[in-house]
N, C-alpha and C positions, 0 to 999 in steps of 0.2 A: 416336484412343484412346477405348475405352469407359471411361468414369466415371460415379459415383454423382451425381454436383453438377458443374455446370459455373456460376465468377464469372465474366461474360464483360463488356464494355467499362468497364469501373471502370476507373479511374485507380488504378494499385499504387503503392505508397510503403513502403517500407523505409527504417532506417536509413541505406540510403549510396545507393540511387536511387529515381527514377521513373520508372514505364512504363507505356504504354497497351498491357497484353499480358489472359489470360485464365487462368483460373486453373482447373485438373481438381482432383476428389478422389476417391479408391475408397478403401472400408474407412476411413476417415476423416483418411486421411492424403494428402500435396499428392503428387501423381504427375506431374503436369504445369504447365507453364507456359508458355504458346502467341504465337505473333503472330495467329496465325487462329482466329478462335474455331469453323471450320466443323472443327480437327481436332480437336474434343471431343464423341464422341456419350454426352449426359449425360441419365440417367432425370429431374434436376431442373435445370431452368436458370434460376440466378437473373441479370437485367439487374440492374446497376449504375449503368448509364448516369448520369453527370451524379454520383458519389458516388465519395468516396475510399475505398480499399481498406486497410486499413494492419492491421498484423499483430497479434493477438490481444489486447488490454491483458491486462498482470499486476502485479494490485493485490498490493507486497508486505507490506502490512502491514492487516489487518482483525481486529477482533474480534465474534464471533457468539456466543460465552458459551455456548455449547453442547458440552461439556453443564454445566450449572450456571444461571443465574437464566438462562433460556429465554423469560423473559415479557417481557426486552426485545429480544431475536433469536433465530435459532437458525438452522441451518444451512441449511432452505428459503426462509426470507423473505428471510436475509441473500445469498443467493447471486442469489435472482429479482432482487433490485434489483441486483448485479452485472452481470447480462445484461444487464439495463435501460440501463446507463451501458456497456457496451462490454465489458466484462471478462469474458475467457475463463475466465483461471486466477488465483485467488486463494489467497492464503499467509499463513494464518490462525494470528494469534498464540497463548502456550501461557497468554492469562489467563481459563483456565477454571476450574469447582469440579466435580475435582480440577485443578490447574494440570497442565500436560503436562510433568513435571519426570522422569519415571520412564516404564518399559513401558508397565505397565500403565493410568495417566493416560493414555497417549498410546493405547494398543490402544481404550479406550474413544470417543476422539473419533475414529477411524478409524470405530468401527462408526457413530456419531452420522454424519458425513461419507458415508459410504457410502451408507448410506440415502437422504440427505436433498438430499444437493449438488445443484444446477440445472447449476454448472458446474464445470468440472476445475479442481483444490486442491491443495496444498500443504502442510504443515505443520511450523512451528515447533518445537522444543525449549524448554523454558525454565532457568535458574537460580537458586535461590533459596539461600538460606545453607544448609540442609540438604543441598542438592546438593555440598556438600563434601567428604562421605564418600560415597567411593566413586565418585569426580568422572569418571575414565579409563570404567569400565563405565560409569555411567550415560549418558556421552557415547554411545560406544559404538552400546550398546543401543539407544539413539533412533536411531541415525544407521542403522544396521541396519533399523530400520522406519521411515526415509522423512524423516527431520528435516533440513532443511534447513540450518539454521543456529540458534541457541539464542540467545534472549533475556535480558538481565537490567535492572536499574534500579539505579541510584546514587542514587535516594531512593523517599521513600513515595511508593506509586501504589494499592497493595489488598491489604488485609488478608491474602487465601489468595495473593499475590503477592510477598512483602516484598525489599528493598532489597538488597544485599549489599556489603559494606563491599569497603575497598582492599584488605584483605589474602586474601581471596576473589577478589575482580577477580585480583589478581596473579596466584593460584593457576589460575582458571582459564581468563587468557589462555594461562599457560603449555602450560598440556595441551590445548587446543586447538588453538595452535600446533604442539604436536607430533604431532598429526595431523590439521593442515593441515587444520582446520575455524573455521568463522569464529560471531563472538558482536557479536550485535545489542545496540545500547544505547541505553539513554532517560540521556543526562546533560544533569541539575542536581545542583546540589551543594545536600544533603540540610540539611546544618548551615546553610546560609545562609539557605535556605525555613524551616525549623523557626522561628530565629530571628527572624525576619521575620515571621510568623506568628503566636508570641507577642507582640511588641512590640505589633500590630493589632489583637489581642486584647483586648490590655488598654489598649487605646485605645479600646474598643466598636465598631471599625469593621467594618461588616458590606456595605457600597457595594461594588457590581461590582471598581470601580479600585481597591480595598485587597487585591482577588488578583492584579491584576496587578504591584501594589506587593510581595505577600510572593517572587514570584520574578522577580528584577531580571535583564536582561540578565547580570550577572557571572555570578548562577548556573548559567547554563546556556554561556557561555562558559567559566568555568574549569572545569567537570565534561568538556566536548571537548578542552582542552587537557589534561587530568591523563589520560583517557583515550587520548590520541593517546600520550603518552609510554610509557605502559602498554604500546600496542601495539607501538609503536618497539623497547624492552627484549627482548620477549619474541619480535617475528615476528610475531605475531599476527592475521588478519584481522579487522580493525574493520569494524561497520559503523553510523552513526552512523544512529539513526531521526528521523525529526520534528523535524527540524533547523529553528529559526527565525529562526536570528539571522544577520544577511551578516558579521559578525564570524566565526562558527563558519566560514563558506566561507572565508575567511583564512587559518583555520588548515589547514584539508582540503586546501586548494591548496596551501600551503606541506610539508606534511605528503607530500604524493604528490611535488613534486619531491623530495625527499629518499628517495625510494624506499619508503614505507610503504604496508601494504597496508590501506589509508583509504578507504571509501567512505560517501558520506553521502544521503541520503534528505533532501525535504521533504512536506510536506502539503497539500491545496490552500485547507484554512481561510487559510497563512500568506497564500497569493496572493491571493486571494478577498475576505480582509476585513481589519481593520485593529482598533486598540485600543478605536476609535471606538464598533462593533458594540457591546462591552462597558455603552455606554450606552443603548442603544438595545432590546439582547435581551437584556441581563444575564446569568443564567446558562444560556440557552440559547446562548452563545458563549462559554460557560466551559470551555477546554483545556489542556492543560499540552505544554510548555510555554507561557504565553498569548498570544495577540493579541499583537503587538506595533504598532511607528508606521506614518503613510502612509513616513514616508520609509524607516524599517528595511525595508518593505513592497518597493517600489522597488529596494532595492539588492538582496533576495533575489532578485527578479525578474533582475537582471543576472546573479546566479553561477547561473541556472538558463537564461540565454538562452546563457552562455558555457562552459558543458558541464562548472562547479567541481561544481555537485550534478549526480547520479548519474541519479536514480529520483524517483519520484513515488508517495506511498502515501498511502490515503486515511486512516489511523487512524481507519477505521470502529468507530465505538463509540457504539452507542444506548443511549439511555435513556428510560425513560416519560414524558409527560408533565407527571406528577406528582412526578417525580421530578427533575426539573428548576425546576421551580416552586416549591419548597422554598428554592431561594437567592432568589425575588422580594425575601423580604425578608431574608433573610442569606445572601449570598453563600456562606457557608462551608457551606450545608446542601445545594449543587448538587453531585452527582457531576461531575466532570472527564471530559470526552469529546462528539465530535460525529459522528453522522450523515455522509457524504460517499462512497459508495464509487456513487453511483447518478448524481454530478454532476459529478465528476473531469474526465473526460476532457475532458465541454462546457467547465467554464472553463476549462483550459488551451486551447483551442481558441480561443472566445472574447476571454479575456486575454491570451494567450500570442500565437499566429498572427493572428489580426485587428485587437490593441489594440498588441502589441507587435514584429509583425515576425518570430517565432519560425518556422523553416521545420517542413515537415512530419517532415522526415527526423531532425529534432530530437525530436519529440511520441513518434515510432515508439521514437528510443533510451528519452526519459526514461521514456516509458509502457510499454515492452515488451521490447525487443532486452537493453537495459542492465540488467535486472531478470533476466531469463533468463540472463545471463551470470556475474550476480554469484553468483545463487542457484543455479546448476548443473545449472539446467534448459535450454539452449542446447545442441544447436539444434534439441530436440522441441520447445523454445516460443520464442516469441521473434524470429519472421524469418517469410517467406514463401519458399519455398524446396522444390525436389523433396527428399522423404523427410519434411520438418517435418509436425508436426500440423496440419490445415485448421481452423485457428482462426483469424478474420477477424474485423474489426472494420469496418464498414461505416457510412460517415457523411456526411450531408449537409451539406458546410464553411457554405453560404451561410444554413441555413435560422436564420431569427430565431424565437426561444420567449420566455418567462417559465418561470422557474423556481418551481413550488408546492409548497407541503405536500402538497395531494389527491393529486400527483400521485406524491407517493413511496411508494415498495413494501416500505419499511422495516414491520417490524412495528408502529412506530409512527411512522404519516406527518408527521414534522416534518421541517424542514431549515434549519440558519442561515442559505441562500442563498433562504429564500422573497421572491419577488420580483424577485429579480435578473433580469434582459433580457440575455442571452445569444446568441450567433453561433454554429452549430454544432450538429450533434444526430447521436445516434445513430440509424439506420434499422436496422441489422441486427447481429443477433452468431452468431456462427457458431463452435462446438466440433467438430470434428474431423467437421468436415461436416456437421452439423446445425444449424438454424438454433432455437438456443434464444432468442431474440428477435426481433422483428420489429415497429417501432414501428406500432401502439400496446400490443401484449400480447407478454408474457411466454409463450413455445411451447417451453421446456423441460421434461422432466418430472423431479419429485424422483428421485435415484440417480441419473440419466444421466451425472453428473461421475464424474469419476474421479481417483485421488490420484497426484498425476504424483512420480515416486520422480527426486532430484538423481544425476546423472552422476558417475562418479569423479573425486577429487577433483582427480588428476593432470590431467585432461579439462578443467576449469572454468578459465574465463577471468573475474578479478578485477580 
């Protein structure tokens, strides 16, 4: 068969197997998949040899602030460093200025995307208390240009983003239940942080561990419990983001034998580092919800090697440097969010498969397969497969690195993993047969991405 790219002896890994087979692409899509690599006559062939092959990473949850404050990402820096870390397709949150709550919010971060993307995208809907009227169209209308699923928060998180209370939540689990579209969420329970907050306040505490004190495990356990119930009532498809707690996986486990349509996300900050960090980088390991214990740490690690969490998303969220260094001496003056969407897949790789035993075909669901399916992107993303998109993740399981600042492609090179000794590395990435990565540099060019539009909704597997 004549093809444009021929992967030939890599090790392929999927979701449910492995093979030592070869993989075609024309037009940028998987046409073949070989035992001989001699029946592929390909204009480019790239050797694998000695590297695992494993199907596209999709980061679902990143923010690049574009369009709005731009001066701490935006959609080429944030995307370069996507390649960098393995990710093909990323599904970029709605907390922009204007937030993507409406068309027109949303028609603007398509053009910002279009131009600028390294790699194929996604996009979020979001809701805010104002999305209340006129909840059905507004849904609608986003879903119509490409929204995958719609965001909200059960407490503060930013200003142009704000909270929406229970009687909103009800309202619009409901309608989107009734057209079988699903709503992303950050719970903590907003009244117990507030609280907590003030008391610290007016204690003068401004030390790292007095934010990890203002949002206690319950608040983020009972905002999953009040949420899951929510869903249950209504039908609703939940989808739980930035899950920290192995408590919340209790619930999500329990939650799904009972038939609900519950799925939950974590981060790889939760994996990666622990409450400790907090003393050490202070507000540069400042997240919400935060750090938690080694042990809390540990037992997430279990509901992620035993397939209770879902997905893997980096909550890619930079900030200046200077803008971080504002909590050195009060904590409370640090923006909330961390960097991660470029180092992802290494610690799971690292932590996961060589610290913890985590097979590959696990890495493929939580990083790819299970993401594509929840978000409705399966199976143009998400598998390796004749007809799928030739988006490839290519990676060296054995090679040892250090993880650095210098080395990050963020707009601003920081990373709370600076330093970390890691197993694992990406060599190559590959969007629909082009090789936008290839370690050591970034060989995509801005606009080559593309906004990959969710499958009907009949079609998606949740």
């Amino acid at each position: 068969m004549n093809v444009d790219v021929a992967i030939v002896n890599g090790t392929v890994v999927t979701s449910q197997l492995t093979a030592q087979v070869h993989i075609g692409i024309r037009d940028g899509i998987i046409r073949a998949i070989v035992d001989d690599a001699r029946d592929l006559r390909a204009h480019e062939r790239i050797d694998a040899r000695g590297l695992i092959v494993l199907p596209g990473v999709i980061d679902p949850h990143c923010h690049f602030w574009d369009p709005g404050p731009t001066y701490r990402e935006d959609w080429e820096t944030g995307t370069r460093s996507a390649a960098a870390g393995g990710v093909t397709t990323t599904i970029e949150m709605p907390l922009s200025v204007p937030p993507t709550v409406d068309a027109s919010s949303f028609r603007l971060k398509q053009e910002r995307a279009r131009e600028c993307a390294v790699v194929d995208y996604a996009l979020w809907g979001g809701i805010v208390p104002e999305s209340i009227e006129g909840l059905a169209e507004r849904l609608l209308e986003l879903r119509q240009l490409g929204a995958v699923a719609y965001k909200a928060f059960m407490c503060w998180s930013a200003t142009e983003f704000p909270p929406i209370d229970d009687g909103v939540l009800l309202e619009a689990m409901q309608e989107l239940a009734r057209h079988d579209l699903m709503l992303g969420l950050h719970c903590e329970n907003d009244a117990i942080i507030m609280r907590r907050e003030a008391v610290l306040h007016a204690a003068g505490r401004k030390d790292p561990h007095a934010f990890i004190e203002s949002r206690p495990e319950i608040a983020e356990y009972e905002a999953i419990q009040r949420a899951i119930a929510l869903a249950e009532v209504t039908g609703a498809k939940l989808y739980i983001v930035h899950m920290s707690l192995p408590a919340g996986a209790d619930l999500i486990r329990q939650a799904k034998l009972r038939g609900a349509q519950v799925r939950a996300e974590t981060a790889p900050r939760y994996l990666a580092l622990d409450s400790s960090a907090m003393e050490r980088q202070g507000p540069f390991s400042k997240c919400s919800p935060p750090l938690r214990s080694r042990e809390s740490q540990e037992r997430l690690w279990r509901e992620v090697l035993n397939g209770t969490i879902d997905t893997l998303g980096s909550d890619h969220s930079t900030f200046t440097w200077e803008e971080k260094s504002a909590g050195n001496e009060d904590i409370w003056q640090a923006p909330n969010g961390l960097p991660d969407i470029q180092t992802a897949l290494p610690i799971v790789l690292s932590e996961g498969v060589h610290r913890r035993a985590m097979s590959l075909h696990r890495v493929a669901a939580l990083c790819s397969t299970n993401v594509a399916r929840i978000f409705g992107l399966y199976p143009q993303k998400g598998t390796i497969a004749v007809g799928s998109d030739g988006d490839l993740t290519l990676v060296d399981l054995d090679a040892e690195w250090r993880i650095n600042n210098e080395d990050m492609l963020y707009k601003h090179a920081w990373t709370p993993h600076d330093g970390m000794q890691v197993r694992g590395k990406v060599e190559r990435t590959i969007v629909r047969g082009q090789t936008v990565y290839g370690a050591p540099a970034v060989r995509g060019a801005p606009g080559y991405g593309q906004q990959v539009m969710p499958v009907a909704m009949s079609q998606k597997s949740f």
